[in-house]
C-alpha positions in Angstrom: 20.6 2.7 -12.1 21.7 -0.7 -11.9 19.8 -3.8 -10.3 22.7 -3.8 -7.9 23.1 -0.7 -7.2 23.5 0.8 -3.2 20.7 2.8 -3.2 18.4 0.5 -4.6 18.0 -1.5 -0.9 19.3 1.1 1.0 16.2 1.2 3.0 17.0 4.3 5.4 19.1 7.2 5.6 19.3 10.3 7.7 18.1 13.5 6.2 19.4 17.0 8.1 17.6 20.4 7.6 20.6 22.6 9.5 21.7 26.3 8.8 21.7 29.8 9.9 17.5 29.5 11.0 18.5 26.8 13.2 19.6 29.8 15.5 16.2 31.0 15.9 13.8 27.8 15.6 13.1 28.7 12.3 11.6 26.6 8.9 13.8 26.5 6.4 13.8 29.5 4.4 9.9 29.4 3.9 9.2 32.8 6.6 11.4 34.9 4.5 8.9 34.5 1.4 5.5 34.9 4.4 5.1 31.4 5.2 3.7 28.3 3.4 0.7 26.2 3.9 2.6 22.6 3.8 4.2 24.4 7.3 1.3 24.6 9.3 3.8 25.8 12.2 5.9 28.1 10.1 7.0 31.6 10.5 6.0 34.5 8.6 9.6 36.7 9.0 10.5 40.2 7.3 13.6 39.8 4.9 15.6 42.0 6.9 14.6 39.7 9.9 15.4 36.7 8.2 19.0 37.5 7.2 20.0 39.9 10.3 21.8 37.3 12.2 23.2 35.2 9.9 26.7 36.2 10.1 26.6 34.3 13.6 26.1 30.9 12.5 29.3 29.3 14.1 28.7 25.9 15.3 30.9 24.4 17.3 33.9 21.8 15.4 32.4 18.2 14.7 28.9 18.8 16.0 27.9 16.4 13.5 29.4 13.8 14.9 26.4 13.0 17.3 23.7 12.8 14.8 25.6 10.5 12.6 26.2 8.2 15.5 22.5 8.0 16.2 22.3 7.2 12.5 24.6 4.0 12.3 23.0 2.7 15.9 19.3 2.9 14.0 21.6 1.0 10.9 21.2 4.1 8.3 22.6 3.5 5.5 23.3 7.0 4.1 22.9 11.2 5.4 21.6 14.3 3.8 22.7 17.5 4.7 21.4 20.7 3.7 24.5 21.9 2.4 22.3 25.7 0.7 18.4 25.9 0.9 16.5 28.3 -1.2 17.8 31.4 1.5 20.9 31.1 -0.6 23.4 30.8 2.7 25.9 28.0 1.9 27.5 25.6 5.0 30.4 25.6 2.9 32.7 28.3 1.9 31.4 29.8 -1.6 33.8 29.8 -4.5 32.3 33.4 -5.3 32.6 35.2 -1.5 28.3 34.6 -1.2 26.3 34.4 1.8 27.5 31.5 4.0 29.9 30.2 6.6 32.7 31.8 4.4 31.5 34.8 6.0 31.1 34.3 9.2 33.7 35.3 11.5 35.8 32.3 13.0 33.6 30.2 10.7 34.1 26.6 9.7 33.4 24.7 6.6 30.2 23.0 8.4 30.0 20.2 5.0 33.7 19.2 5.6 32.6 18.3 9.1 29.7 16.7 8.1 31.4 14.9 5.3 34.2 13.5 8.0 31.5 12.3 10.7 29.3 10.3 7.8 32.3 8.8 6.5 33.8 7.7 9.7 30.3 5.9 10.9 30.4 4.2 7.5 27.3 6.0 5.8 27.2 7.3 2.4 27.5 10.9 1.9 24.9 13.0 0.3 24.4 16.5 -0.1 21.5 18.1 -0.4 21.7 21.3 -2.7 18.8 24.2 -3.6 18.7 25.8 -7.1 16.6 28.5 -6.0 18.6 31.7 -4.3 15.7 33.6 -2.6 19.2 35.7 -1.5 21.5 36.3 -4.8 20.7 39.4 -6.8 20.9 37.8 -10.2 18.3 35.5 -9.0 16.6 38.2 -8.0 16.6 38.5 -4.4 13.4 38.1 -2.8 12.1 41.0 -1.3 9.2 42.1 0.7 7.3 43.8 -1.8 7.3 40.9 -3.8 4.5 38.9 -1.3 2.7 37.0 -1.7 5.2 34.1 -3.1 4.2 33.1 -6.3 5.0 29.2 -6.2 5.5 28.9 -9.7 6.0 32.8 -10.9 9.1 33.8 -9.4 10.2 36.4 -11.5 12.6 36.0 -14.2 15.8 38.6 -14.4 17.7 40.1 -18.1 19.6 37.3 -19.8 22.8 39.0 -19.1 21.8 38.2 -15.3 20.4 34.9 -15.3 23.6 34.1 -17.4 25.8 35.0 -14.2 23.3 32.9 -12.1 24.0 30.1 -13.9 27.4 30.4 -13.8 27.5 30.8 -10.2 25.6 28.0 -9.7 27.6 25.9 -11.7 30.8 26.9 -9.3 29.2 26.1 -6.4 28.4 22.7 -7.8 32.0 22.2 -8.8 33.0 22.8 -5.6 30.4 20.5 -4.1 31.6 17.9 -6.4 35.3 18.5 -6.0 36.4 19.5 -2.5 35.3 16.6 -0.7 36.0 13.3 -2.3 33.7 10.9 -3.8 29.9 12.0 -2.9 26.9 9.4 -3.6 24.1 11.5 -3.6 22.8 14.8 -4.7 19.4 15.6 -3.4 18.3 18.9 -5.4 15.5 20.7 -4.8 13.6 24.3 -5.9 13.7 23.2 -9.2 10.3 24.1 -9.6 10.4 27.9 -9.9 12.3 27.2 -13.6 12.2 24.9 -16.5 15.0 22.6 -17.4 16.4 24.5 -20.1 16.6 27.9 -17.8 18.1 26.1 -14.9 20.2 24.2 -18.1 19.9 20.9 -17.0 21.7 19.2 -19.9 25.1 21.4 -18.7 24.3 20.8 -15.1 24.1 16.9 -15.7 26.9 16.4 -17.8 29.1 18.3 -15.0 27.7 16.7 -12.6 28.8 13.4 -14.6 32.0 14.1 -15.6 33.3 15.3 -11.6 31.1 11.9 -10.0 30.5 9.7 -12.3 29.0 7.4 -9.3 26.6 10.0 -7.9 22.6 9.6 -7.6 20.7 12.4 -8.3 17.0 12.5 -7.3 13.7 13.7 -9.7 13.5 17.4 -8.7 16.2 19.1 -10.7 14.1 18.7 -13.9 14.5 16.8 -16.8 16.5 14.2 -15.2 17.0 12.1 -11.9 17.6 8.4 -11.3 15.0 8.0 -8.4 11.5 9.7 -7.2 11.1 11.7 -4.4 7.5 11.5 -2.7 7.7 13.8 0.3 5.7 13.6 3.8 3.7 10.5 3.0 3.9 6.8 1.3 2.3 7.0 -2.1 -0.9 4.7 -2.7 1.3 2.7 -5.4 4.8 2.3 -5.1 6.9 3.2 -7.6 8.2 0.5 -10.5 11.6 1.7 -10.1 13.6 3.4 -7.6 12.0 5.6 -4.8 12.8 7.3 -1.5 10.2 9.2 0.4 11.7 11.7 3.4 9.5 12.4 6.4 10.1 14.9 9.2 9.4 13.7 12.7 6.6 16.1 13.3 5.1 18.8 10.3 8.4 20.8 10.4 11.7 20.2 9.0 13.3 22.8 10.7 13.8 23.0 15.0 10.1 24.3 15.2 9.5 23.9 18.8 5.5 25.1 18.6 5.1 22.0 15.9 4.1 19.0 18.9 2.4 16.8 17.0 5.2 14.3 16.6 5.1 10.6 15.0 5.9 8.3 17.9 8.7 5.5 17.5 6.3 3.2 16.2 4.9 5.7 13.9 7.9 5.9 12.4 9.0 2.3 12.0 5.3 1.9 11.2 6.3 4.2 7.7 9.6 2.5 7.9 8.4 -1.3 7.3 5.7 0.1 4.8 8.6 1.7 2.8 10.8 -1.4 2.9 7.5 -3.6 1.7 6.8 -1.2 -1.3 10.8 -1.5 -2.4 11.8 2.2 -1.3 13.8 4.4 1.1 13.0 6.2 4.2 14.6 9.9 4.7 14.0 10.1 8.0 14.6 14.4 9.0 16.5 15.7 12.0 16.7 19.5 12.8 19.8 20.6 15.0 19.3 23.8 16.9 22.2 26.4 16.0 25.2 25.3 18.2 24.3 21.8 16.6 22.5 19.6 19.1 19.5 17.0 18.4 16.3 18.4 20.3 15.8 15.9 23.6 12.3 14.5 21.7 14.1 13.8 18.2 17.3 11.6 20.2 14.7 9.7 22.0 12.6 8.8 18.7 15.8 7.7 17.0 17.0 5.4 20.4 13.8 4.0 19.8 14.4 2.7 16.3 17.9 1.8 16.9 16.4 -0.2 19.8 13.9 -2.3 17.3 16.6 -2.2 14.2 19.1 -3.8 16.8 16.9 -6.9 16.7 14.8 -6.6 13.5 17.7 -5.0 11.0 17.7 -7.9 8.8 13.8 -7.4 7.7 14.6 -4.5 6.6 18.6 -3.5 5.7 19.0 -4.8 1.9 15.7 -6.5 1.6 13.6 -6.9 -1.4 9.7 -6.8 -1.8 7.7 -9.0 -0.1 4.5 -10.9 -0.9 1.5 -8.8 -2.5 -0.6 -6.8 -0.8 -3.8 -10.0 -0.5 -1.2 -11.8 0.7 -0.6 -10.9 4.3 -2.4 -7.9 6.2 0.8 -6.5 6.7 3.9 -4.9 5.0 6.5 -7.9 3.9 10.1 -7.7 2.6 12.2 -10.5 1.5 15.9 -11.3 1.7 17.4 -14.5 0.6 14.9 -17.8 0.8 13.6 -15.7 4.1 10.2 -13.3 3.5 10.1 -11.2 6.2 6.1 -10.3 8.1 6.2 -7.5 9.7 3.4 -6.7 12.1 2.6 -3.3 12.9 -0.8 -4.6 14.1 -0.4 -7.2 17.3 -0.9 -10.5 16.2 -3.7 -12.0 18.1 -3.2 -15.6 18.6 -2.3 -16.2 15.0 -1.7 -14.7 11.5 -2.2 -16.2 8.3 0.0 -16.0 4.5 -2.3 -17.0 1.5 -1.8 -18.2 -1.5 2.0 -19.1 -0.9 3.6 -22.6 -1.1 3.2 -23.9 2.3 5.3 -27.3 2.0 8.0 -25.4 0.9 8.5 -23.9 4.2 11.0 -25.3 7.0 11.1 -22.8 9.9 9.2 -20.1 11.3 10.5 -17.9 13.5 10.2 -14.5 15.4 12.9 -12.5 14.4 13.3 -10.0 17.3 12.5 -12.9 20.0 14.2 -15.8 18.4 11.1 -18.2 19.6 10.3 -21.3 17.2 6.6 -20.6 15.9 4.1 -23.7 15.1 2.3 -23.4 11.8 -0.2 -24.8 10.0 -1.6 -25.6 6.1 -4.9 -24.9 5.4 -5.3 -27.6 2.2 -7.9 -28.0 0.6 -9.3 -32.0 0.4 -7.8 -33.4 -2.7 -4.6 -31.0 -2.3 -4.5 -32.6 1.1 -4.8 -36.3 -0.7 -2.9 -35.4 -3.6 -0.8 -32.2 -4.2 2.7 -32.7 -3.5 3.6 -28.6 -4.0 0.2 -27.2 -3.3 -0.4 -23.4 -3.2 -2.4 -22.9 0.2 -3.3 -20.4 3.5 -0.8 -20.8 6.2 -1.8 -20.6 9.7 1.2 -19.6 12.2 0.6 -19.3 15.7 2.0 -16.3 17.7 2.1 -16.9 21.6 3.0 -14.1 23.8 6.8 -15.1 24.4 7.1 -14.2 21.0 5.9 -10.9 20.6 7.7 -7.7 20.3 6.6 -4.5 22.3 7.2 -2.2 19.7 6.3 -4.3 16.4 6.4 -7.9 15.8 8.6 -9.4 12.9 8.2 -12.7 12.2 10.7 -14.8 9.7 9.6 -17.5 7.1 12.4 -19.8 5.5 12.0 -21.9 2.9 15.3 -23.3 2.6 16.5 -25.2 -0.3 12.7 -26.0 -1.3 12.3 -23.1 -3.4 10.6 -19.5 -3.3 7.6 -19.0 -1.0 6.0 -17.6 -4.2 6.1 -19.0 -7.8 6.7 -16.0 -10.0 6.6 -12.2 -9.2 4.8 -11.1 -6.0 
């Protein structure tokens, strides 16, 4: 991926877990198989169960629409959609007549919509697209009587079949990557349960290639992806190159209404600035119900962001890393001759940079209040007498008037004077 690339200082998209389960406040595909531990509020649903009602999945036209308004208020950047997830039903219509919207009665082709919505609010499009088929017989089917799940053991069917698997999947992909115009994204997952040569990445890549030559693929079809894909949590180090992590707003990624504990707005921008400093994205997940409406809690977190991104967009939207981690007690991101300290902590009275070129600064500012803030070098005696580009602590006083209620961002310029930092951070 190039230095220049979109996705690079993307910064925050929109991830959307939506399908037939959506109907009945369902996780993903996970009760079908008895549940999973990483769902602590999951569902432990017989097959038959599962796949009952599916048929009924009709959503009304252009319920996208909504979410992806939310999106560009909170300044996304680019949305996932759930186009299959390991249950094997499709939002779009199946080149081979599989289970999906193709099916349903009166159904519509739920990716067109979404494609339409994220394009007219000026986002990127990305699909996100499961290998596994917990539903197709070649896969095999799951079935009841094959409980417990076995994570990595799923078992494996005659050539002959697996052959016609991969041939289906292959045509679904195609018509992914052919029916809707220029995608940037493909956000696979389920790899897990096969190698790369049995899912045939090699084939799968090149396709994938020669229909989008522009697209991004993430780490988890294996053997290949152009990004890393840490899930639920920030890792410890960020990653040298480029990384996304997606987080769901409570444990669930589906419209689990018995999963309360939810991250709070600041929670969330909390993981958003931290993501920004380490040089990453933030999937942020949203769960429709089944006629395609944002739960009341998950609207409000987003107003909240789009509230704080209104004023603070600039710290975070296309930024760069910061200074290092000694540097300042908080997360930093840098744009331009501006580095960016962002304080999820409230500044009392004053914060301090170290180690940073002090002289070189000419303004300090609160980004979300606009108020002037004083600061101050803390020199040592002879780079006080003597040193006309010292490296030194600086001292920036924070009154009141400027702080922000949700999180604090404040803006250091060094103009013309050169970088804030000599060398890498």
């Amino acid at each position: 991926m190039r230095e220049d690339h979109w996705f690079r200082n993307a910064r925050l998209g929109l991830f959307v877990h939506w399908g037939a389960y959506s109907m009945h406040g369902w996780e993903p595909s996970w009760p079908l198989v008895g549940g999973s531990a990483a769902f602590p509020h999951g569902q432990d649903v017989p097959v038959a169960t599962y796949y009952r009602d599916v048929l009924r999945f009709a959503p009304p036209a252009d319920a996208p629409r909504a979410w992806l308004a939310h999106a560009r208020r909170c300044g996304m950047q680019y949305a996932v959609l759930t186009t299959k997830h390991h249950d094997g039903f499709s939002l779009f219509p199946d080149p081979d007549g599989e289970l999906g919207v193709g099916r349903v009665p009166g159904g519509r082709d739920l990716v067109a919509d979404f494609v339409a919505a994220t394009r007219d609010a000026g986002l990127r499009v990305g699909f996100y697209f499961s290998l596994s088929d917990w539903h197709h017989p070649d896969y095999p089917a799951f079935t009841d009587a094959m409980r417990p799940y076995a994570l990595v053991a799923y078992p494996r069917p005659e050539p002959e079949r697996w052959a016609r698997f991969r041939t289906h999947l292959l045509r679904q992909l195609r018509h992914l990557l052919t029916a809707y115009g220029p995608i940037d994204l493909l956000w696979f997952d389920g790899g897990w349960e096969r190698s790369a040569d049995e899912w045939g990445t090699d084939e799968l890549v090149a396709t994938i290639r020669a229909l989008q030559p522009d697209v991004v693929l993430n780490d988890r079809l294996p053997g290949t992806g152009d990004y890393a894909t840490p899930e639920q949590a920030l890792p410890a180090h960020p990653p040298d190159g480029p990384w996304e992590t997606c987080v769901t707003m409570n444990h669930s990624w589906g419209n689990v209404d018995a999963d309360r504990e939810r991250k709070s707005v600041r929670q969330l921008l909390g993981m958003l600035a931290d993501t920004a400093s380490g040089g990453g994205n933030l999937l942020v997940n949203v769960s429709p119900d089944g006629a395609g409406r944002l739960p009341d809690w998950q609207a409000e977190r987003l107003d909240g962001m789009a509230d704080w991104m209104a004023r603070h967009r600039d710290a975070i939207l296309g930024t760069q890393r910061g200074l290092a981690p000694w540097q300042f007690y908080g997360p930093t991101t840098r744009r331009g001759d501006t580095t960016f300290l962002l304080c999820p902590m409230r500044p009392q009275e004053l914060v301090v940079l170290r180690g940073v070129h002090g002289r070189r600064i000419t303004g300090v500012r609160a980004l979300g209040t606009g108020v002037s803030l004083e600061l101050e070098l803390r020199l040592s005696a002879v780079d006080r007498l003597f040193g006309r580009d010292p490296v030194c602590d600086v001292l920036v006083r924070v009154p009141e008037a400027a702080l922000d209620a949700t999180m604090t961002v404040i803006a250091v310029t060094t103009g013309a004077n050169g970088p804030l930092v000599s060398g890498p951070a």
